[in-house]
C-alpha positions as CSV (number, residue, x, y, z in Angstrom):
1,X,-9.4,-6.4,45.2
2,X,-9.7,-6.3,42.0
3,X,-12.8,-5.3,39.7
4,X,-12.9,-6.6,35.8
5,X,-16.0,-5.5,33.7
6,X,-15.0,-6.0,30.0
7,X,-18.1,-5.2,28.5
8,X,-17.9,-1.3,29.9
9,X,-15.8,1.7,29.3
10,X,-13.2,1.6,31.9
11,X,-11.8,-1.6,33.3
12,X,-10.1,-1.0,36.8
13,X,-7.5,-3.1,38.5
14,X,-6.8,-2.1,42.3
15,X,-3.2,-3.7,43.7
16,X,-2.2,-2.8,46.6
17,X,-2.2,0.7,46.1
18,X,-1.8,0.9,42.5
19,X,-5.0,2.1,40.1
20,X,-5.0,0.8,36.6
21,X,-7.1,2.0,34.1
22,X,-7.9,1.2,30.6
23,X,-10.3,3.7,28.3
24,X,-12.6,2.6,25.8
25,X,-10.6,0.8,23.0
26,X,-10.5,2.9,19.9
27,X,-8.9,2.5,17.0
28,X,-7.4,5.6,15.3
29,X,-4.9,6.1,12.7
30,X,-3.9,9.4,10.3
31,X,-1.7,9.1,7.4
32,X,0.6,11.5,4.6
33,X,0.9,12.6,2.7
34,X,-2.7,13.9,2.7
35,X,-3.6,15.4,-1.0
36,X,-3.4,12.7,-3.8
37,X,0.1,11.7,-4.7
38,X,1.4,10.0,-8.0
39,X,0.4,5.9,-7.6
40,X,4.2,4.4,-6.6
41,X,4.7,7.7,-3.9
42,X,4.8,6.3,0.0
43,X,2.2,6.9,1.8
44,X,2.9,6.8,5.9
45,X,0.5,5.6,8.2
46,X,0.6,6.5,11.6
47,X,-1.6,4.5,14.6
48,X,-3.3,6.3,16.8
49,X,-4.5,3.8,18.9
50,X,-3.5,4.0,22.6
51,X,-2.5,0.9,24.1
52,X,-3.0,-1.3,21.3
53,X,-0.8,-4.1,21.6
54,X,-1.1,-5.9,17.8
55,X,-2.1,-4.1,14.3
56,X,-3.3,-5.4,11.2
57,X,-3.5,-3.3,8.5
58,X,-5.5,-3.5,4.9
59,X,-4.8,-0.9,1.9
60,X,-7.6,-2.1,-0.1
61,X,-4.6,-2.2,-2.8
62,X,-5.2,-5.8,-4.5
63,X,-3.0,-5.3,-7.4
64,X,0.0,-4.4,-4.6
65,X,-0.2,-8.2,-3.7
66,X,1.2,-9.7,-0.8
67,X,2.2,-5.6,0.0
68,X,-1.4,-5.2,0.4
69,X,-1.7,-6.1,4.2
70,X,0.7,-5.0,7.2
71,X,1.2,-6.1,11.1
72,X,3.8,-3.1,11.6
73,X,2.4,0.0,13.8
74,X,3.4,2.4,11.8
75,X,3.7,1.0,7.8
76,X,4.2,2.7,4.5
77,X,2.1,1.5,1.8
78,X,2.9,2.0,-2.0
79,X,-0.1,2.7,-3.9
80,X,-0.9,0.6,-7.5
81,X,-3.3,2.3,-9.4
82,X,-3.1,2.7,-13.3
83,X,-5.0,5.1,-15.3
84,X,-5.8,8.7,-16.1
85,X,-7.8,9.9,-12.9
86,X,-7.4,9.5,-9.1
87,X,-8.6,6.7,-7.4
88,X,-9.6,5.8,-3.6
89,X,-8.9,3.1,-1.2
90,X,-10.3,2.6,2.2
91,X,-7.4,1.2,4.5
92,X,-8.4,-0.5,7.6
93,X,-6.5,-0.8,10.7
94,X,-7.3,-3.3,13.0
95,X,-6.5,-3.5,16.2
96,X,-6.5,-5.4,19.6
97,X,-5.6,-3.5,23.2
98,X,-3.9,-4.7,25.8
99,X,-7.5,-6.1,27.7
100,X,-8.3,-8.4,24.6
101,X,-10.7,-5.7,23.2
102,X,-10.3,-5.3,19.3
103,X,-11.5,-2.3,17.4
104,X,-11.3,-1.1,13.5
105,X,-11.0,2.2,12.2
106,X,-10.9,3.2,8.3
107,X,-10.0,6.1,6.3
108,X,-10.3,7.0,2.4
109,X,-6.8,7.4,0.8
110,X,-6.9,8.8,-2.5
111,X,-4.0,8.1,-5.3
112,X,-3.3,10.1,-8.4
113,X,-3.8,6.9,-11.2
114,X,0.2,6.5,-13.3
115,X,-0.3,5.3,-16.7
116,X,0.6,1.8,-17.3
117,X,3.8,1.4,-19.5
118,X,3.5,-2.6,-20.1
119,X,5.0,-4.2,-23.2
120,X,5.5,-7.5,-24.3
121,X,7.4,-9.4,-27.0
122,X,5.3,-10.1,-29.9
123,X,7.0,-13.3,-30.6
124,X,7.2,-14.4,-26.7
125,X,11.2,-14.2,-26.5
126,X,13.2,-14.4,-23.8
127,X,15.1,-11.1,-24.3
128,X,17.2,-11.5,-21.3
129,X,21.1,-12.2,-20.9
130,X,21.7,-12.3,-24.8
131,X,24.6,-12.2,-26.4
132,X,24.1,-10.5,-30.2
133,X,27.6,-11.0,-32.5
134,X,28.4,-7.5,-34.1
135,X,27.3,-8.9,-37.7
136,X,24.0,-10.3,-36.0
137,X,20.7,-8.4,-36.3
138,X,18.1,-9.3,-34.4
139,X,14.8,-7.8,-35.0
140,X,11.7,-7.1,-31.5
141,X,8.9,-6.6,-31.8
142,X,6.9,-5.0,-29.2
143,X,3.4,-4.9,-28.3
144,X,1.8,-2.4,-26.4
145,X,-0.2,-4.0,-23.7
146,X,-1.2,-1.0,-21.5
147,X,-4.8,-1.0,-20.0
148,X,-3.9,2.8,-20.5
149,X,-2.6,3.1,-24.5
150,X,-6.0,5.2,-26.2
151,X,-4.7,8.1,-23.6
152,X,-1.2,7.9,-23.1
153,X,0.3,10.0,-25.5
154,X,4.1,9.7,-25.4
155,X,6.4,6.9,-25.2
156,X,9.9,6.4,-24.8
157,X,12.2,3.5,-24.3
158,X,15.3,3.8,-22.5
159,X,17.5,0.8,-23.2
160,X,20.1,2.0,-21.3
161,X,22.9,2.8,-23.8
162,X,22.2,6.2,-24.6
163,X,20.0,5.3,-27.2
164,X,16.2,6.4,-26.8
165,X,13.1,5.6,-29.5
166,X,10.4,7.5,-29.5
């Protein structure tokens, strides 16, 4: 005999002499670090939910892109956030048990903002697998397109030949 009633709590399933039983769907899930990390620092989130069967995940992270949503359990998320403060993100995990029920559960994550180093080339070239002759000068100029520049206060390129401007 067996005895289905979706819309309850408990959902029972007599075979032969086996008793199955389903709880309540919830969805659960913790994550960690805990305290606000730098923005770029992996977060891990862990599921909670027992006897979930598919997960879909949202950081609430547009500006991570197609990184912004996740089917795996268990995902790491890297947090994009520029600025001078912390920000917050509400990540949602949804998910759907084994007996077709789905549930959400979501959590505040907060981020410590990174300033945002972005630069461009003034005159739009493409700066990338040149070959200068040793009597050649070439002259770039840079622009400094940060959303963050009136509070960043230090700058240094690395152009990776021992050579730094400040």
């Amino acid at each position: 005999m067996r005895r289905y009633f979706l819309s309850s709590v408990i959902i029972i399933s007599l075979l032969g002499n086996s008793l199955l039983s389903y709880s309540q769907c919830t969805a659960a899930f913790t994550f960690s670090p805990t305290v606000p990390t730098c923005s770029s620092t992996p977060v891990n989130f862990y599921n909670q939910s027992t006897g979930a069967i598919s997960f879909l995940w949202n950081f609430g992270n547009p500006a991570s892109g197609s990184n912004n949503t996740s089917t795996q359990q268990n995902p790491t998320h890297l947090f994009i956030a520029y600025g001078n403060g912390t920000e917050q993100f509400v990540v949602t995990l949804i998910v759907t048990f084994i007996n077709n029920c789905v549930d959400t559960a979501t959590n505040l994550v907060a981020v410590k903002q990174s300033p945002d180093p972005s630069i461009e080339d003034a005159n739009n070239n493409l700066w990338y697998h040149c070959v200068i002759q040793p009597d050649t000068t070439a002259t770039l100029v840079l622009l400094n397109t940060s959303t963050t520049q009136s509070t960043n206060t230090y700058y240094q390129i690395n152009w990776g030949d021992g050579s730094n401007i400040q």
